[in-house]
VEXSE-360202 format. One record per atom (N, C-alpha, C, O, CB): x, y, z; chain; residue number from 1. Coordinates in pm, whole numbers, plus 50000, padded with zeros to 5 digits. Glycine has a CB too. Layout:
REM residues N
{{X, Y, Z}, 'A', NUM} ...
This chain:
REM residues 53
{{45726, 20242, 69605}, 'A', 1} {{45732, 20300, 69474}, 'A', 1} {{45592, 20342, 69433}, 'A', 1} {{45499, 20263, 69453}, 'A', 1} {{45793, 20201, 69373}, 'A', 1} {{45567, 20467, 69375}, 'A', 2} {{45454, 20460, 69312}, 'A', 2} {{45458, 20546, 69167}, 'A', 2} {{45511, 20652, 69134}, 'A', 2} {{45349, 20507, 69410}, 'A', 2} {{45392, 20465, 69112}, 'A', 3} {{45386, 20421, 68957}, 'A', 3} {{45310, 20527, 68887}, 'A', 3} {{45204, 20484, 68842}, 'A', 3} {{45311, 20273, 68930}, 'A', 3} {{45334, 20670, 68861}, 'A', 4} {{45285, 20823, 68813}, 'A', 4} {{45247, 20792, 68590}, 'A', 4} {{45325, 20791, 68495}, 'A', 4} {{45486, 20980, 68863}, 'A', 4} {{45080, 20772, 68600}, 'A', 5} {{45075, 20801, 68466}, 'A', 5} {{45091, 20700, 68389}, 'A', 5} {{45118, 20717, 68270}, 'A', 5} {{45156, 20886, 68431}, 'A', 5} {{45075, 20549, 68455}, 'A', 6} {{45136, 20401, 68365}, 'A', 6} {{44994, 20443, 68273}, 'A', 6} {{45024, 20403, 68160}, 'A', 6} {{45146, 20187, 68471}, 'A', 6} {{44886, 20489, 68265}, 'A', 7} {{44824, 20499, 68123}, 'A', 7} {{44673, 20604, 68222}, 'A', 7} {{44640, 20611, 68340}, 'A', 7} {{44779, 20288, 68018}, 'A', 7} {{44621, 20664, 68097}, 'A', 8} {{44523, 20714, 68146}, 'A', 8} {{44372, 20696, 68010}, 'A', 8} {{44413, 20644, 67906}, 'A', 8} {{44584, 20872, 68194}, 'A', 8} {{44260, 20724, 68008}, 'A', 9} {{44164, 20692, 67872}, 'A', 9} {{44210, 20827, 67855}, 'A', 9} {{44263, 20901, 67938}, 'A', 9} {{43976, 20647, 67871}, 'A', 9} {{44177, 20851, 67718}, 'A', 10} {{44165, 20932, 67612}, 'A', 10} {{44090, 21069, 67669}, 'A', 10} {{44135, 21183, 67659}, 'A', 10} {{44087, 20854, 67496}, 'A', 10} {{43917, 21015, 67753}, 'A', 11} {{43886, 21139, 67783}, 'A', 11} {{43957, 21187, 67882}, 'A', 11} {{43920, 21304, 67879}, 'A', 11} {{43767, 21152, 67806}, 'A', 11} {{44063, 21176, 68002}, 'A', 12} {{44118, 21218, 68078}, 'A', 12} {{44226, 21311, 68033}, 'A', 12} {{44299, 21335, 68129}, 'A', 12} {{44144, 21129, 68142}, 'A', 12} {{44257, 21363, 67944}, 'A', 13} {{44398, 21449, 67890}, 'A', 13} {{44405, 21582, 67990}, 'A', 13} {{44462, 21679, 67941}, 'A', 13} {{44382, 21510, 67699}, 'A', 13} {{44358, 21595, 68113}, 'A', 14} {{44391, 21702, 68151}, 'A', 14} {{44356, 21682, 68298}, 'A', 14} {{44299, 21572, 68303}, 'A', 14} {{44333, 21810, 68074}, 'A', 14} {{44361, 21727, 68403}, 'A', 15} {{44281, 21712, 68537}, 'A', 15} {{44366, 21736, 68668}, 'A', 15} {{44486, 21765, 68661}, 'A', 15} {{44219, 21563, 68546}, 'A', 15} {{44292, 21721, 68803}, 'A', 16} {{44364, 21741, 68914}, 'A', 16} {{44311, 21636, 69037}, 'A', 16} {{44194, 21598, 69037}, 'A', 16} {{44351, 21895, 68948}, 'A', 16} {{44395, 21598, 69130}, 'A', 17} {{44369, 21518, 69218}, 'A', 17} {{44453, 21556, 69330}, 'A', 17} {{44576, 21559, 69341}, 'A', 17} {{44379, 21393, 69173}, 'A', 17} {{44349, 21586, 69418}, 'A', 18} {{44413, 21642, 69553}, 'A', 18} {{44400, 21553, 69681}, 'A', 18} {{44318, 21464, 69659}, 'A', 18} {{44344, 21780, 69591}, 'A', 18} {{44444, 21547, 69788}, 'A', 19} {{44420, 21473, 69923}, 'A', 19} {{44400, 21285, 69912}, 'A', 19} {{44332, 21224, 69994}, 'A', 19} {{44264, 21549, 69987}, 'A', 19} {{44472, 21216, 69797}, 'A', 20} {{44475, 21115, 69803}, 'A', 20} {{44535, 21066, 69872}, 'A', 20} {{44633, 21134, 69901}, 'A', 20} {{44482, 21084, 69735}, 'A', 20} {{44526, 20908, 69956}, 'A', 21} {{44658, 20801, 69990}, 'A', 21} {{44692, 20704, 69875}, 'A', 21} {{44634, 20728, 69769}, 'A', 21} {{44623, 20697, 70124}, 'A', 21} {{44742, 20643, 69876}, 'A', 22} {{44811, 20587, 69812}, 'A', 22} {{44870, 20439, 69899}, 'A', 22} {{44876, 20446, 70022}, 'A', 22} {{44902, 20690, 69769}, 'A', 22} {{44910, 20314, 69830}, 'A', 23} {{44987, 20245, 69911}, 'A', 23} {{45100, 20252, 69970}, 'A', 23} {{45162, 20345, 69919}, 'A', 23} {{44997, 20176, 69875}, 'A', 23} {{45182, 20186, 70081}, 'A', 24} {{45283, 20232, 70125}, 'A', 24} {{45298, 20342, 70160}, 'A', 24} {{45392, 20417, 70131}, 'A', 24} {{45350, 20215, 70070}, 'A', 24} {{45183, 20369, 70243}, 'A', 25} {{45179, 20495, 70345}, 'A', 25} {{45217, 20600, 70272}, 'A', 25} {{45291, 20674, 70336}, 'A', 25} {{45271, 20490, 70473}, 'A', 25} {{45185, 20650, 70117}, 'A', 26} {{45243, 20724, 70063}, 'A', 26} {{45130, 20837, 70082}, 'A', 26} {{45028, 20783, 70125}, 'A', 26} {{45292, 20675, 69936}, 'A', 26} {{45108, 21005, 70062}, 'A', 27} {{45029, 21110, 70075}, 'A', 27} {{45028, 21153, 69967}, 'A', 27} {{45146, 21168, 69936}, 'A', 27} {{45053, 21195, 70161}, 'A', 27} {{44945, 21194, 69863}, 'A', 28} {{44939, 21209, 69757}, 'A', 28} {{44874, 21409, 69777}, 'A', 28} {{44756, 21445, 69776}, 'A', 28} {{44845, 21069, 69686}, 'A', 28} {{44985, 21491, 69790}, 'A', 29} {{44941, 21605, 69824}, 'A', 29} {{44841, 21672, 69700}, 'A', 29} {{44721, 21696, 69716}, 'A', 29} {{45066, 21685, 69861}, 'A', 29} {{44901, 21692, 69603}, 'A', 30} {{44822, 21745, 69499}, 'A', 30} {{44906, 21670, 69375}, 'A', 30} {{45016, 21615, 69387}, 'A', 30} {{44817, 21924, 69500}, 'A', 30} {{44798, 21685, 69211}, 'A', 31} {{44812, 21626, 69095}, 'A', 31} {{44776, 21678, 69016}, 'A', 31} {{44655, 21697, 69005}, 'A', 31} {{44777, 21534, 69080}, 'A', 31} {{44880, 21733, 68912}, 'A', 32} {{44829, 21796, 68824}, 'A', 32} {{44859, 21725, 68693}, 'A', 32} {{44979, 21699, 68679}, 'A', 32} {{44868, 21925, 68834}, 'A', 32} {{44748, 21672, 68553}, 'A', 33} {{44851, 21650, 68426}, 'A', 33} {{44745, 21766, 68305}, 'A', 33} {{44631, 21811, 68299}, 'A', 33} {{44864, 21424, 68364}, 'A', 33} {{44879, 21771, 68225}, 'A', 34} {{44826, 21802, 68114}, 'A', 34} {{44801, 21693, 68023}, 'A', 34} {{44693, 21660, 68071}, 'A', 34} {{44895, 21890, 68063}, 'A', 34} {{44818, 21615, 67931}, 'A', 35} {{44868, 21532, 67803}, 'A', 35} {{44881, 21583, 67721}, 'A', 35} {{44993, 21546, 67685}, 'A', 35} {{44813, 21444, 67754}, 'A', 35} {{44824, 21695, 67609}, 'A', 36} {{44847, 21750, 67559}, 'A', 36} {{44919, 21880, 67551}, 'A', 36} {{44941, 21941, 67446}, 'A', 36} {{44786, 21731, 67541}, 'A', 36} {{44946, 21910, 67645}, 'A', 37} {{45119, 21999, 67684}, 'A', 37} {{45224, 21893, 67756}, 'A', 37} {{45331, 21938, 67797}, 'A', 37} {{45099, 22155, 67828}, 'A', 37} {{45188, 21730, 67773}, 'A', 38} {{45314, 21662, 67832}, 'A', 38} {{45329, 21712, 67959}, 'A', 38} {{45438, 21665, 67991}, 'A', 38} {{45447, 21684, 67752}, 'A', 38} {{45289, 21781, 68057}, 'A', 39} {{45329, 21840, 68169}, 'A', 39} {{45283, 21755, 68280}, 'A', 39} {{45170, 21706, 68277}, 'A', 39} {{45282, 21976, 68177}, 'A', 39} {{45359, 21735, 68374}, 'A', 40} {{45264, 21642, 68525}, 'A', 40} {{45328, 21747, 68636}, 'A', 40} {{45438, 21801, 68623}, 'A', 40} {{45326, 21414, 68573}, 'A', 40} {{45253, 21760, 68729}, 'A', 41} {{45319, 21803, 68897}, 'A', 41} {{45262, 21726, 68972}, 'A', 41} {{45151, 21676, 68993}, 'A', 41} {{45292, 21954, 68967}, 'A', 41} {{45413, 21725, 69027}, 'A', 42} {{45288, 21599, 69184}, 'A', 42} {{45381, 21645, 69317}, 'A', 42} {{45487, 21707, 69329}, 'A', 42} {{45307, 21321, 69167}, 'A', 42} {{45302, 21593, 69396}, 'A', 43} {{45357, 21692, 69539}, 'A', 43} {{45319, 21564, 69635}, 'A', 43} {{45199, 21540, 69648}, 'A', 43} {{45247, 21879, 69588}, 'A', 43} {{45404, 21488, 69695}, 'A', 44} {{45348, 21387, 69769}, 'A', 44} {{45477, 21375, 69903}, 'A', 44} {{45584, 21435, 69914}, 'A', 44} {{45321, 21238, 69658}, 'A', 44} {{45427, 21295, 69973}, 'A', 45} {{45513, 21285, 70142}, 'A', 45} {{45455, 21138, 70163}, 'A', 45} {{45338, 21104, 70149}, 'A', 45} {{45452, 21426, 70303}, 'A', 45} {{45552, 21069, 70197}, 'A', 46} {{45548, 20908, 70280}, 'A', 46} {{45606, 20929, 70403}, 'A', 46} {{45701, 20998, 70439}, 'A', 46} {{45640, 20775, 70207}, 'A', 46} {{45499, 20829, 70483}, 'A', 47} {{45509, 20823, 70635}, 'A', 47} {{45646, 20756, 70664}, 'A', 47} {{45694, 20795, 70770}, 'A', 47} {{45382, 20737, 70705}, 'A', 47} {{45723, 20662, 70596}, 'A', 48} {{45861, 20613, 70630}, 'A', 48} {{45940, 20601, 70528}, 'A', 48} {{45896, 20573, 70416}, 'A', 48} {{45865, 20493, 70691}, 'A', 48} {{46047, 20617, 70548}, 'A', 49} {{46176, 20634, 70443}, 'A', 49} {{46255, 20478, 70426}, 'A', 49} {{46309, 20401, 70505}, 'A', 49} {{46305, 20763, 70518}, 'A', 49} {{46233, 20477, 70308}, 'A', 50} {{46321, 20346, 70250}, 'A', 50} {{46418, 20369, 70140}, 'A', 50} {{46405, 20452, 70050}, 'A', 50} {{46227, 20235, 70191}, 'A', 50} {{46539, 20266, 70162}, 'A', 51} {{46559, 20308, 70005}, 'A', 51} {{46581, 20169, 69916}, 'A', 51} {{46548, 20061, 69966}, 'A', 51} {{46706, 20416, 69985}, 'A', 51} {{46645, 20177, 69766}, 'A', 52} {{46617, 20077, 69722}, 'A', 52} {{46761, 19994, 69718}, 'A', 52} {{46854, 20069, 69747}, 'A', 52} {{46542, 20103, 69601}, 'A', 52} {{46797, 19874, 69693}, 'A', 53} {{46894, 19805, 69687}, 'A', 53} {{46960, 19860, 69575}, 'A', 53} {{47068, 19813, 69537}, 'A', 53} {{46866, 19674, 69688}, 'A', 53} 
């Protein structure tokens, strides 16, 4: 699971994050948020497929 936006500071209301990992072999392709338009894109790929109970 990964957890998109549980809080960010105040000066962050806008930004991008590209070529991250993440735990659970997750690929964090690209990141986009606004906060003040509410908008997020995220583009990501994990190395193995699970699902949940």
């Amino acid at each position: 699971m990964l957890e998109v936006l549980p809080a960010l500071p105040d000066q962050l209301p806008k930004g991008t994050i590209t070529g991250v990992s993440a735990r659970g072999r997750i690929h964090i392709h690209s990141f986009d948020w606004d906060l003040n338009a509410r908008t997020a894109t995220l583009s990501v790929t994990a190395a193995s497929t699970r699902t949940s109970p």
